[in-house]
C-alpha positions in Angstrom: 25.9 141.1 138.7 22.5 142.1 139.7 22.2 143.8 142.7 18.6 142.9 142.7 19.2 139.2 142.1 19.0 136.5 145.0 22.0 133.9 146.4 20.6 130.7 145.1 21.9 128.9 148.2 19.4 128.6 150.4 18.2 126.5 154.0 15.9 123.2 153.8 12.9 125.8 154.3 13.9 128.0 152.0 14.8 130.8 154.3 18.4 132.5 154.2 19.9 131.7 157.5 21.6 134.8 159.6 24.8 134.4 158.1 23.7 133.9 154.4 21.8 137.1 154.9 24.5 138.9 156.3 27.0 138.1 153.3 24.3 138.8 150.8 23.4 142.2 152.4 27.1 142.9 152.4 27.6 141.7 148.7 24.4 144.5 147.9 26.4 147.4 149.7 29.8 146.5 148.1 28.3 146.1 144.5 26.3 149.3 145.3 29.2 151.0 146.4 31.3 150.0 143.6 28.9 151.1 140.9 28.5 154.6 142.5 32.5 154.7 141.6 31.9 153.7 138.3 29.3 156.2 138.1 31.5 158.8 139.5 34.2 157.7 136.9 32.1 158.1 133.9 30.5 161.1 135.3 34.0 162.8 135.0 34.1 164.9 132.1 37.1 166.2 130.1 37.0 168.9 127.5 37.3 167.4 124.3 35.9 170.1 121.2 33.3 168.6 118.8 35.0 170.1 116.2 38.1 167.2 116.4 35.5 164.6 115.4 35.4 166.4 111.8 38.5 167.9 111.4 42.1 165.9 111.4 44.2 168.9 112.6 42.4 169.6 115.7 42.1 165.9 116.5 45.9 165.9 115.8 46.6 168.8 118.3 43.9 167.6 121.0 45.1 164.0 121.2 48.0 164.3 123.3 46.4 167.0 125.6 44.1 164.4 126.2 46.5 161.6 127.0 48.5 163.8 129.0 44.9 164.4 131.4 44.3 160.8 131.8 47.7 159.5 132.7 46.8 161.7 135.7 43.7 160.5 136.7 42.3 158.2 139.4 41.2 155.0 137.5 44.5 154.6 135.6 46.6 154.7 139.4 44.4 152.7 141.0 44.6 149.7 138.3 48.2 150.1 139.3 47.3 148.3 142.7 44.7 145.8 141.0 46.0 144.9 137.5 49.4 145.8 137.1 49.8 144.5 133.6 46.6 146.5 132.3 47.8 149.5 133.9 51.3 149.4 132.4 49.6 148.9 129.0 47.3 151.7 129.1 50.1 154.0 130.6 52.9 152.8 127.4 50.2 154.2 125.2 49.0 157.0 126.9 52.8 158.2 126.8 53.2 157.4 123.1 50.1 159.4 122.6 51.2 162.5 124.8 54.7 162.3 123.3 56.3 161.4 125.9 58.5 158.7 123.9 61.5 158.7 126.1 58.7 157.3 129.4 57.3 155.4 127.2 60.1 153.2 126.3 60.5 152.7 130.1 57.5 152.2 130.9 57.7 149.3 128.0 61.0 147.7 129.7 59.0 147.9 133.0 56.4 145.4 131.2 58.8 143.5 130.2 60.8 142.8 132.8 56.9 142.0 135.0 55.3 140.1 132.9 57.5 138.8 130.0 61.0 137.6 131.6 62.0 136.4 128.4 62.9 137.3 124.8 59.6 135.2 123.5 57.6 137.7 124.3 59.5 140.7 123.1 57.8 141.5 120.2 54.6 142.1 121.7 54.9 146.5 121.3 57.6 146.3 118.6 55.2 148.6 115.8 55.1 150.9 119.0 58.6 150.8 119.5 60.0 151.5 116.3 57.7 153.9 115.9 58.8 156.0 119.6 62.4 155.6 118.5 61.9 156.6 115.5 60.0 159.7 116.4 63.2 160.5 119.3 65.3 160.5 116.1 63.4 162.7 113.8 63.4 165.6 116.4 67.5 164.9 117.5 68.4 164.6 114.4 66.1 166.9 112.8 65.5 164.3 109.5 62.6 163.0 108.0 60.2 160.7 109.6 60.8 158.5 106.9 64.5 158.1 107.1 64.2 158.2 111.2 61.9 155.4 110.9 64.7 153.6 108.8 67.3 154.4 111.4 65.3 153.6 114.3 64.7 150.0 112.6 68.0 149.1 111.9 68.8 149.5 115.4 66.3 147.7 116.8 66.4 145.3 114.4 69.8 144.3 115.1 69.5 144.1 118.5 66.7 140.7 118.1 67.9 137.5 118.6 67.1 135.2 115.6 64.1 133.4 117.4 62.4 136.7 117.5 63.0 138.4 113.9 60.8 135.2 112.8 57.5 137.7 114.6 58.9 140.6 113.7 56.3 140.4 110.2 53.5 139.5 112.1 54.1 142.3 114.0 54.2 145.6 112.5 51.5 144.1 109.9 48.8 146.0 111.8 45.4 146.1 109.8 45.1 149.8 109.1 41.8 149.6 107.3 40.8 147.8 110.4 41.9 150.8 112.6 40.7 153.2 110.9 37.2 151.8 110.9 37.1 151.3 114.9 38.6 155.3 115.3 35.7 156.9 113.1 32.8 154.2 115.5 34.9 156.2 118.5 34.8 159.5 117.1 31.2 159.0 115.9 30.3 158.8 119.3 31.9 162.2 120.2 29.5 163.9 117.9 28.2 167.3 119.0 29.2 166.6 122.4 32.3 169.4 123.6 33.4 166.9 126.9 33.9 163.0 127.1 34.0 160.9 129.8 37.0 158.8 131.2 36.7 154.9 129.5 35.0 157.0 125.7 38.8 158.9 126.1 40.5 156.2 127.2 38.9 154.0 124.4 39.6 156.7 122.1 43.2 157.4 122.7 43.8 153.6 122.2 41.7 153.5 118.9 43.8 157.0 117.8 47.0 155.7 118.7 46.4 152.1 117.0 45.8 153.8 114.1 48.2 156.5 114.0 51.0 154.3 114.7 50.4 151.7 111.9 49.1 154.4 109.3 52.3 155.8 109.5 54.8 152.9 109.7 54.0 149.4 108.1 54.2 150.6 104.6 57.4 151.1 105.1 58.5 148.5 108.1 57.0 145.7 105.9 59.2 146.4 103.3 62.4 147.0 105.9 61.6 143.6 107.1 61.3 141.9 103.7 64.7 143.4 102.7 66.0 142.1 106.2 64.2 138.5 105.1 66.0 138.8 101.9 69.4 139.0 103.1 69.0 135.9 105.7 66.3 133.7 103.7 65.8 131.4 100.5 62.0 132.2 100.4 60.1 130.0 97.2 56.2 129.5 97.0 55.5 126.2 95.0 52.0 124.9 94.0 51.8 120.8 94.4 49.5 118.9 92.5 47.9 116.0 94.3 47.7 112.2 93.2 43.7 113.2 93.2 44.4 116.2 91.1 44.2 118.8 93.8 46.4 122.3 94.0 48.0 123.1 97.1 50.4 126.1 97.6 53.9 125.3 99.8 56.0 127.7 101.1 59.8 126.6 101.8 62.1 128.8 103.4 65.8 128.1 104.4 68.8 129.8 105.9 70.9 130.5 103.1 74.1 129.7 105.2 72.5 126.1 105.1 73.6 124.9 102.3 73.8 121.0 102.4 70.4 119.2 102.6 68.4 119.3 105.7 65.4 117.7 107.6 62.7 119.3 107.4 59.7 120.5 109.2 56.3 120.8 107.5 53.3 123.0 109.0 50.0 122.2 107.4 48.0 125.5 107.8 44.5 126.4 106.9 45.2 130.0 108.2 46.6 131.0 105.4 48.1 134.4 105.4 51.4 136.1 106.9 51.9 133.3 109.7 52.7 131.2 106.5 56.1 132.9 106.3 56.8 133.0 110.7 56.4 129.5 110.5 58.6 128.8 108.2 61.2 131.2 109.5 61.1 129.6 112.7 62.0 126.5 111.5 65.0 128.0 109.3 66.4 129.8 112.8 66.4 126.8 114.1 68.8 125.4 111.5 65.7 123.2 109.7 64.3 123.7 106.0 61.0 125.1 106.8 57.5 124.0 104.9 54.5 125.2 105.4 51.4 123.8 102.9 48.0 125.6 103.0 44.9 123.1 102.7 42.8 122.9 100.0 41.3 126.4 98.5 43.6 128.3 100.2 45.9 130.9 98.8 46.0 129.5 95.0 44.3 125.9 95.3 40.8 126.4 93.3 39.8 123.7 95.2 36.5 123.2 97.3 37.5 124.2 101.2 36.3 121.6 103.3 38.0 121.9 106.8 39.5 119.1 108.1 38.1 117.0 105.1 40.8 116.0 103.2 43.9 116.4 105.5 45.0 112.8 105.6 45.2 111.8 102.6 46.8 115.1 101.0 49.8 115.5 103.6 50.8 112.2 102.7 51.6 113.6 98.8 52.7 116.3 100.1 55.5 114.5 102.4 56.0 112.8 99.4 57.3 115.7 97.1 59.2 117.3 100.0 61.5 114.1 100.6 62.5 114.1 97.1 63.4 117.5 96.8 67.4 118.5 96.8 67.2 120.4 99.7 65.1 117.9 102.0 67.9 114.6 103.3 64.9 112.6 103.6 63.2 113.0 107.0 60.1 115.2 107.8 58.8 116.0 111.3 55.4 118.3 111.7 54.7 121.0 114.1 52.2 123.2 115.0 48.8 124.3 117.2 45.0 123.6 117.2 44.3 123.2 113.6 47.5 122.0 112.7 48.0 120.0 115.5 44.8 118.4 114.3 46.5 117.9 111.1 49.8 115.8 112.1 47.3 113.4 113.9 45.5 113.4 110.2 49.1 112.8 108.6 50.0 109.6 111.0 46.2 108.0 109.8 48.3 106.8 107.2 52.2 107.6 107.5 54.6 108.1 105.0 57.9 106.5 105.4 59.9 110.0 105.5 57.7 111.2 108.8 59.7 110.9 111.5 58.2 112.9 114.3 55.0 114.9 115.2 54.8 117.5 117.2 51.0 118.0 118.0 50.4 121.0 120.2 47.3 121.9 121.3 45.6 120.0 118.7 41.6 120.1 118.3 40.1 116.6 118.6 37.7 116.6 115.6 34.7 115.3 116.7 36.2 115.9 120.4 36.4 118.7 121.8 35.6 120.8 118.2 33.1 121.6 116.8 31.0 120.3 119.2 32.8 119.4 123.4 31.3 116.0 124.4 28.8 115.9 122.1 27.4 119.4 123.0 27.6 122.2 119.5 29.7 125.5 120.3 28.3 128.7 118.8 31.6 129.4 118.1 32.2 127.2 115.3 30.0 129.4 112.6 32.3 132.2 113.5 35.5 130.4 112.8 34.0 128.3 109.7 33.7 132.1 108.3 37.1 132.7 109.5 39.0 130.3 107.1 36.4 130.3 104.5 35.6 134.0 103.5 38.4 134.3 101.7 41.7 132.3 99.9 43.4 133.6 103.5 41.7 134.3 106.8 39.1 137.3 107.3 40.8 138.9 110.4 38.2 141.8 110.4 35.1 139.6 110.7 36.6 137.1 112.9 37.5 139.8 115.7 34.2 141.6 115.1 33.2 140.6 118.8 30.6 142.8 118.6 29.0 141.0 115.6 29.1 137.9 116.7 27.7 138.5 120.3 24.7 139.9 118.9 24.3 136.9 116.3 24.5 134.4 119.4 22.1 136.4 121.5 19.7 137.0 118.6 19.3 132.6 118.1 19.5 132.4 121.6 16.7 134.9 122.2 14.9 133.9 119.3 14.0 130.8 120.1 15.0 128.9 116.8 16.7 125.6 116.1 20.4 125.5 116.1 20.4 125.2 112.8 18.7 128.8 112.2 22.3 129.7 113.6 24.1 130.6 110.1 20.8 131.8 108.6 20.8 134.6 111.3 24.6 135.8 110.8 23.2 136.2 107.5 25.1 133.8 105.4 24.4 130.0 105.4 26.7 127.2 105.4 26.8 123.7 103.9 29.8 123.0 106.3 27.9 124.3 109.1 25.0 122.2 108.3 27.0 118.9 107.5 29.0 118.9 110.9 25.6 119.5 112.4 24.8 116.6 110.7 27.0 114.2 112.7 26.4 114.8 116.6 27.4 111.8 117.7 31.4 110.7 116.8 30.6 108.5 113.5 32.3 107.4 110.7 32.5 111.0 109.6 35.1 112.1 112.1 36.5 108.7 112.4 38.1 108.8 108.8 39.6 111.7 109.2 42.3 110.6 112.4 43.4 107.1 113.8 40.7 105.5 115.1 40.9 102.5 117.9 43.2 100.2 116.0 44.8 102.4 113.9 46.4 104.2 117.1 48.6 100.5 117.1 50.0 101.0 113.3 52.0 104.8 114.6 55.3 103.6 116.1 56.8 107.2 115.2 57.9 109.7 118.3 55.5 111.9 119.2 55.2 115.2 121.9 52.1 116.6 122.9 51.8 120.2 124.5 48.6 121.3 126.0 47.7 123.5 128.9 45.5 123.6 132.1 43.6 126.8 130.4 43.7 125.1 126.8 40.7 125.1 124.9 41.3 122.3 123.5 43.1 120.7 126.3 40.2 117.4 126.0 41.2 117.1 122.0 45.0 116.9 122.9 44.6 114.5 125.9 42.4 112.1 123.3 44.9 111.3 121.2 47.4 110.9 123.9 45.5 108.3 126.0 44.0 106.7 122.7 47.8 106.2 121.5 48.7 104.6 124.6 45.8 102.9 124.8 46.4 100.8 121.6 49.8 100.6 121.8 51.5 99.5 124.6 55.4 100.9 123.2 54.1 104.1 122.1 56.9 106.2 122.0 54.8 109.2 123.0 55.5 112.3 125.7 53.1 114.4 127.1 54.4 118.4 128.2 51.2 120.2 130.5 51.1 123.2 132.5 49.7 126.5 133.1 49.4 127.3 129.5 46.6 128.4 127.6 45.7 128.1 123.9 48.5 130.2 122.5 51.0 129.3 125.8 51.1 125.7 125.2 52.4 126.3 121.3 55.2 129.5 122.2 56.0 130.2 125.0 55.0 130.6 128.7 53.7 134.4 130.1 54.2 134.8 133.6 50.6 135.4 133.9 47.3 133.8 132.7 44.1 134.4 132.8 45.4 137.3 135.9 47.1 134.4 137.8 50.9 134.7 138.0 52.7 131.8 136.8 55.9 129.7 138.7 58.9 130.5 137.0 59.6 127.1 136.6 56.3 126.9 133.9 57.7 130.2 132.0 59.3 127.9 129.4 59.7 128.2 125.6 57.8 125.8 124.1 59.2 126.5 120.6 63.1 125.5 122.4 61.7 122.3 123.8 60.1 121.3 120.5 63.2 122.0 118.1 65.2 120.4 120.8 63.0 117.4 120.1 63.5 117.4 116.7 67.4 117.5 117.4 66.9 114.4 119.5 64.8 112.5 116.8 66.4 113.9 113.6 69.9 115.0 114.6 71.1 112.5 117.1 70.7 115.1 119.1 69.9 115.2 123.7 67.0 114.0 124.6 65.1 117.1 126.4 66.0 117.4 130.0 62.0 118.6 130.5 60.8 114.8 129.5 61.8 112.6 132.1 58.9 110.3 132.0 55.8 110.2 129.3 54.1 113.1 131.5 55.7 115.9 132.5 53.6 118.4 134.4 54.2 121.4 135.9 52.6 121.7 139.6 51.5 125.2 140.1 52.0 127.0 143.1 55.2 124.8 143.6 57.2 126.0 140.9 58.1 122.5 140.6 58.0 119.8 138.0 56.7 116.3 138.2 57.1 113.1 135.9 54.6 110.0 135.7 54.4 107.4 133.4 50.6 107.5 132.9 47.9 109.9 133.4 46.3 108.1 136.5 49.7 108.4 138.0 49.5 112.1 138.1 47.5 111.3 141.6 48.0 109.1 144.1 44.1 109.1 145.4 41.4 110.6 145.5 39.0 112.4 147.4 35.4 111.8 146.5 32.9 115.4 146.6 29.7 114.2 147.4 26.6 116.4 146.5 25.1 117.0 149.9 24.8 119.9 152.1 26.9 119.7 155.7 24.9 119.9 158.1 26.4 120.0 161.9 29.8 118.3 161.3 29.2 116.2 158.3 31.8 116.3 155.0 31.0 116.4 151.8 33.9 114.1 151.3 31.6 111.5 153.7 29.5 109.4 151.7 26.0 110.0 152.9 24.1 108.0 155.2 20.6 108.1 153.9 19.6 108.7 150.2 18.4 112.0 149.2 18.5 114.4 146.6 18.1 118.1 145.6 15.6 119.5 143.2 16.5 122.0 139.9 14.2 123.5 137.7 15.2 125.2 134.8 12.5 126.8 132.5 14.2 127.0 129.2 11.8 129.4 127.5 12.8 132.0 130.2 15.2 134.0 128.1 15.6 137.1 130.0 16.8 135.2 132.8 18.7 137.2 135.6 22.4 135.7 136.6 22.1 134.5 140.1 25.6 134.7 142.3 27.1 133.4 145.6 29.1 134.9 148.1 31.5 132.5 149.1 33.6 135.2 151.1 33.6 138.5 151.6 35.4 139.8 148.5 34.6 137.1 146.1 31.2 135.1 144.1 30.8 133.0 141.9 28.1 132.7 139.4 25.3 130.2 139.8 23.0 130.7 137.2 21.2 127.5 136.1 23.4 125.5 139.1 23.8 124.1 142.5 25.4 125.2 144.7 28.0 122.5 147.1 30.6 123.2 149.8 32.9 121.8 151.8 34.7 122.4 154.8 38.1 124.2 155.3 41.0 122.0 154.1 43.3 121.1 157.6 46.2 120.7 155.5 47.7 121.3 151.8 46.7 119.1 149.2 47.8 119.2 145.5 44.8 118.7 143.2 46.6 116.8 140.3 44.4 115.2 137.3 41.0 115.7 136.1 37.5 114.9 138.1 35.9 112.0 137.7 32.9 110.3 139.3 29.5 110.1 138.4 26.0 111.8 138.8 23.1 110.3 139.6 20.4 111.9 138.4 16.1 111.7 137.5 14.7 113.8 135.0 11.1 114.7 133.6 12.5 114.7 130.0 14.6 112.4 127.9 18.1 113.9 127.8 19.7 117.2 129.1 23.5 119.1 129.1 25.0 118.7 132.4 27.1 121.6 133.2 30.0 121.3 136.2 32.7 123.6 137.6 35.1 123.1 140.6 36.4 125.9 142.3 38.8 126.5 145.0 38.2 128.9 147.8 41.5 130.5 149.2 42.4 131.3 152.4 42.4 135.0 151.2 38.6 134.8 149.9 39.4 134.6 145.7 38.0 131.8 144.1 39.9 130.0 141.4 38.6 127.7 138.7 40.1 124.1 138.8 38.1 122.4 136.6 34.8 122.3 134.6 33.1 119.7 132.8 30.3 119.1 130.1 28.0 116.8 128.6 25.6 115.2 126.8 24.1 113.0 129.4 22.6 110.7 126.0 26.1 110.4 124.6 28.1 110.5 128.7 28.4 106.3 127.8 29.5 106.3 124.0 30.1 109.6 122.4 29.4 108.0 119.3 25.8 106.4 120.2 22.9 108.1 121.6 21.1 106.7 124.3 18.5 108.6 126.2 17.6 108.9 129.2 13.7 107.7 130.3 12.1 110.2 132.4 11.2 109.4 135.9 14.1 106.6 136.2 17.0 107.0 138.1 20.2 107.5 135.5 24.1 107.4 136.0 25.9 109.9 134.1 29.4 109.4 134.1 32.2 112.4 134.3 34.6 111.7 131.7 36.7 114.3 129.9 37.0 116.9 132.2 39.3 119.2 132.7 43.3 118.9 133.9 44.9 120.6 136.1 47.4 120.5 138.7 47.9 122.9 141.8 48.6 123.2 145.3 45.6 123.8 147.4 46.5 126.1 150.7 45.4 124.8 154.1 42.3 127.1 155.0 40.9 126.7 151.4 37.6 125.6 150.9 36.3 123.7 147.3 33.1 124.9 146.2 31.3 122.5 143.5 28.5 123.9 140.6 26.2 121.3 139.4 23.5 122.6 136.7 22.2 122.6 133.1 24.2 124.3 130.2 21.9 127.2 129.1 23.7 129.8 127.2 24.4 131.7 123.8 27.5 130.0 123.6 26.1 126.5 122.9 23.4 124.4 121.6 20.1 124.6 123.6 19.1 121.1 124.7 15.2 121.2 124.8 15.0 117.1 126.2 12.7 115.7 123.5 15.2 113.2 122.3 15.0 114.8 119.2 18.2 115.7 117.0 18.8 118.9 119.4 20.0 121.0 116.2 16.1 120.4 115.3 14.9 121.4 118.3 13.0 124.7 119.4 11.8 127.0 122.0 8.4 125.2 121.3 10.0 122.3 121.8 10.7 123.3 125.6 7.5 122.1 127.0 7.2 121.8 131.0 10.9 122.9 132.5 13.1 120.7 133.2 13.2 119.3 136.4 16.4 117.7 138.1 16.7 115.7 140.8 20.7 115.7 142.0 21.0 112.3 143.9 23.3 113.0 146.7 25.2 110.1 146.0 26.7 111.4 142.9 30.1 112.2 143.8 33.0 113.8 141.8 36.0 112.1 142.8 38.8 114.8 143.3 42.5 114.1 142.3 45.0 114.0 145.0 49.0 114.0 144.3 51.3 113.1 147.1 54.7 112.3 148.2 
């Protein structure tokens, strides 16, 4: 935050009134105060030679001295108090690095006991583990690292349950060229200085450690692990030929106790790589033949890799070959997250007789919510087209390169270019990029490659769909479920939500996300319910206790579970937000007496704009760059906020189109805010996502809220909710410059006059109420 910036909330004159004033003034002080203690923090100096950043030994030797110092220190005790699970990470590693292996494995158990109260989450620190143990070994024992390493593995390793030696690979396969590459930008930093502050050494002994403890131990682990693999798995890597001639590689793995023929469950995976060989492991634990194909030009298909392209039409060959092998008694169910969630909704556009089941989780709605969110581009998607196409796997070094890709999106978004300059910036362009840019409206291009209207009637198959409040593709998962539905009246088709984000809703649940603790009741393993599916649809198995109706959705702050037959039954009213100021003892949930409206302007060739922020109590803001700013009174009683927002906006604009941009928060009675929903949209594309209609300046338009965000929580009495209204204008996403132009085409010199809002107040997002 800016210290210098102004609240954006102000008075009908324009003046802050007493009380804004105060809370802003207050707001300065605490945000002045609070960067003198960062000041202070880095100011803090600890001796650290110059000569280490050259030479191993010293760096060796001064490491742990180092650790040892800041295990000590003021910032690591206090994030003790205000983030318990950073603080026990930082500390873990700190003692590994100071030696202090024995601490170390406590503090680990500590970690594990707060914030992962179940085996799913064991093998977070496993490397680190086997590589403490291992080191408490070599000095009892007074053996080699080597065969202390072995030792400290085969202990460990026996201890797993089956559902967690499936990670164990994924684990310890740290990327030590990776590693190596961020310790020497750390050290490089150190040069010719003799001290460093508190975050370079923290930085540093996390970079050192990362490194050290990888270097050292996945040659050999990997190899323990295969060995381990071995003993329990029939592993075989096939390459299928397609009915159009393509190659595609499968990997099958079963238990080798199995020995009759089983049904089996297929991932199709464009991430090609070492999560090839955990999938298939987990569906082997599980007592299931498991299959996992890579898409075209992955791993050794020569073919062109065109994501999501081709999907529907090669899973059905591929179905085909597994059903007729030996080891496969004839039924196939699918599994898997994001991209391969997309791709069992691909597999059921046309479904072959031996698929019996899907189990889409978290699945990106082509077209949907990827790559562009209601019609609006994400910057994101050049960074993850480069991901899966790079290379026959995935480029894991490029796709985490944070920093890289930050200062691509900030150069086009300083820059002032067309959207489609975005690729030629990072340096490489893309025919994919360009092609999806191609389609901005949901055409015939996206159509072909899912079920589409009718074709949602033709798949009578069992279906479960997992997504989470904090998904990012939570909008993608929800389309297919209501389209199903929708078209067919007897879909057999659950729906499992809760407070699960993108990698939650397809494992397991933490017991905190995004720094909000979690109910116990939502801390379930999502890979139990899904095989337990399978052993009602393919075994004759129970049907899972979770599903008791087509919804099932957790209720946070309850730690309770509730069941509806249909989305809209998730509430039982609604409360409609109104965008109006109170004034004397009006509500915003009042519809307003007299029309009126409130007046944005957003100058989009600004692009060194300052963040703006509110103080919406005394320890807590919220941003309000490019927005409005609504409130409304103190709730008298508890509600639970159960669905997504609806409602519409009424709006008049100077130009022919904008991106409306909308978040709800909640206020709680202790002052923190907390994000319930946001929304975005094309306001050309807010009545038919697949036909542009712009807006005519001057003219009063409705633009509907649709495909907003779900969520389900109880709201305290003596919270407030606090609505943002505004215009999307960020890195992150396409620029909408109003011309009514194709916005990929559009540039800074396309901005004209800014854009000028009016916010009818009585637009109204109408609020989701659950109750008894």
């Amino acid at each position: 935050m800016d210290i210098n910036s102004e609240p954006s909330k102000k008075n009908s004159d324009g003046i802050l009134n007493l009380h804004q004033l105060k809370t802003y003034h207050y707001m300065k002080i605490k945000i002045l105060l609070a960067l003198i203690f960062v000041n202070l923090l880095q100011a803090q100096k600890f001796y650290f030679p110059k000569t280490a950043v050259t030479d191993s030994l010293i760096l060796e030797k001064q490491m742990p001295q180092l650790a040892s110092k800041l295990i000590t220190q003021a910032p690591l005790l206090k994030l003790k108090k205000t983030n318990k699970l950073a603080y026990l990470d930082n500390l873990l590693r700190l003692e590994l690095l100071a030696k202090d292996y024995k601490k170390s494995n406590a503090t680990l158990a500590d970690y594990r006991k707060e914030f992962a109260d179940h085996d799913m989450v064991g093998n977070k620190y496993i490397a680190y583990e086997f590589y403490s143990l291992a080191k408490i070994i070599e000095a009892k024992e007074k053996i080699s690292f080597p065969n202390a390493l072995q030792k400290a593995f085969n202990t460990k390793y026996a201890s797993l349950p089956d559902k967690l030696i499936t990670k164990v690979s994924i684990a310890v396969d740290g990327d030590v060229i990776a590693a190596r590459k961020v310790l020497k930008e750390t050290l490089d930093k150190q040069k010719d200085k003799d001290s460093i502050d508190y975050g370079s050494a923290l930085a540093l002994c996390r970079s050192y450690l990362n490194y050290k403890t990888f270097s050292s131990t996945k040659p050999q682990i990997m190899q323990l692990v295969a060995a381990k693999d071995g003993e329990k798995f029939i592993t075989e890597t096939k390459d299928i030929k397609t009915k159009n001639g393509s190659i595609l590689t499968i990997t099958i793995i079963r238990k080798k106790t199995n020995t009759s023929p089983l049904p089996v469950v297929l991932s199709s995976n464009i991430y090609a790589g070492p999560i090839d060989g955990y999938f298939g492991k987990r569906a082997a634990v599980y007592d299931y033949v498991g299959a996992v194909v890579n898409t075209r030009g992955k791993r050794n298909s020569n073919d062109v890799n065109n994501p999501f392209e081709h999907e529907s039409q090669d899973i059905y060959d591929v179905i085909d070959w597994i059903s007729k092998q030996p080891w496969c008694n004839g039924k196939v169910g699918m599994i898997g997250g994001s991209y391969l969630g997309f791709s069992q909704w691909a597999a059921v556009k046309k479904i072959h007789p031996a698929l019996k089941t899907i189990v889409p989780q978290v699945a990106v709605g082509i077209g949907i919510d990827y790559p562009a969110q209601n019609n609006i581009f994400m910057s994101y998607m050049l960074q993850w087209i480069q991901y899966v196409t790079n290379n026959k796997f995935t480029d894991e070094a490029d796709f985490n390169n944070a920093k890289k890709w930050d200062s691509i999106n900030t150069a086009w978004y300083k820059s002032g270019k067309s959207f489609r300059a975005l690729d030629t910036i990072s340096g490489k362009p893309s025919k994919i990029f360009q092609r999806w840019l191609d389609h901005p409206g949901y055409d015939e291009y996206y159509q072909k490659m899912v079920p589409y209207k009718e074709d949602f009637a033709k798949i009578n198959i069992p279906i479960l769909t997992t997504t989470g409040y904090y998904d990012d593709d939570q909008i993608g998962a929800l389309y297919y479920f209501k389209e199903h539905h929708q078209y067919n009246k007897n879909a057999n088709h659950y729906l499992v939500i809760g407070p699960y984000d993108h990698g939650g809703a397809q494992s397991f649940g933490y017991t905190h996300v995004n720094g909000n603790p979690i109910d116990p009741a939502a801390r379930i393993s999502i890979d139990d319910l899904a095989f337990s599916w399978f052993d009602y649809i393919m075994k004759d198995g129970k049907k899972p206790e979770l599903l008791k109706d087509r919804i099932n959705f957790q209720v946070m702050n309850t730690n309770t579970w509730k069941h509806a037959p249909t989305l809209d039954k998730m509430h039982t009213s609604t409360l409609k937000f109104y965008l109006q100021d109170r004034k004397g003892n009006a509500s915003v949930f009042t519809q307003p007496t007299e029309k009126s409206f409130v007046k944005q302007t957003v100058d989009f060739k600004n692009r060194d704009q300052k963040d703006t922020y509110h103080a919406v109590s005394k320890i807590d803001s919220v941003k309000t760059t490019n927005s409005m700013y609504f409130e409304s009174e103190v709730l008298d009683k508890d509600i639970i906020f159960s669905g997504n927002p609806a409602g519409f906006f009424n709006v008049s604009i100077n130009k022919k189109d904008f991106d409306t941009d909308m978040s709800l928060y909640q206020i709680r009675p202790d002052g923190k805010t907390f994000l319930l929903s946001t929304h975005m949209v094309r306001a050309s594309y807010a009545k038919n996502n697949a036909v542009r209609q712009l807006l005519v300046p001057g003219k009063e338009e409705q633009i509907p809220i649709n495909n907003s965000m779900f969520m389900s929580k109880k709201l305290e009495k003596g919270s407030k909710l606090v609505l943002l209204v505004g215009v999307n204008k960020i890195p992150s996403w396409q620029i909408n410059y109003g011309t009514g132009k194709d916005v990929s085409d559009e540039t800074i010199k396309d901005s004209g006059e800014p854009l000028e809002i009016k916010w009818y107040n009585n637009s109204y997002v109408e609020i989701p109420i659950y109750q008894e």
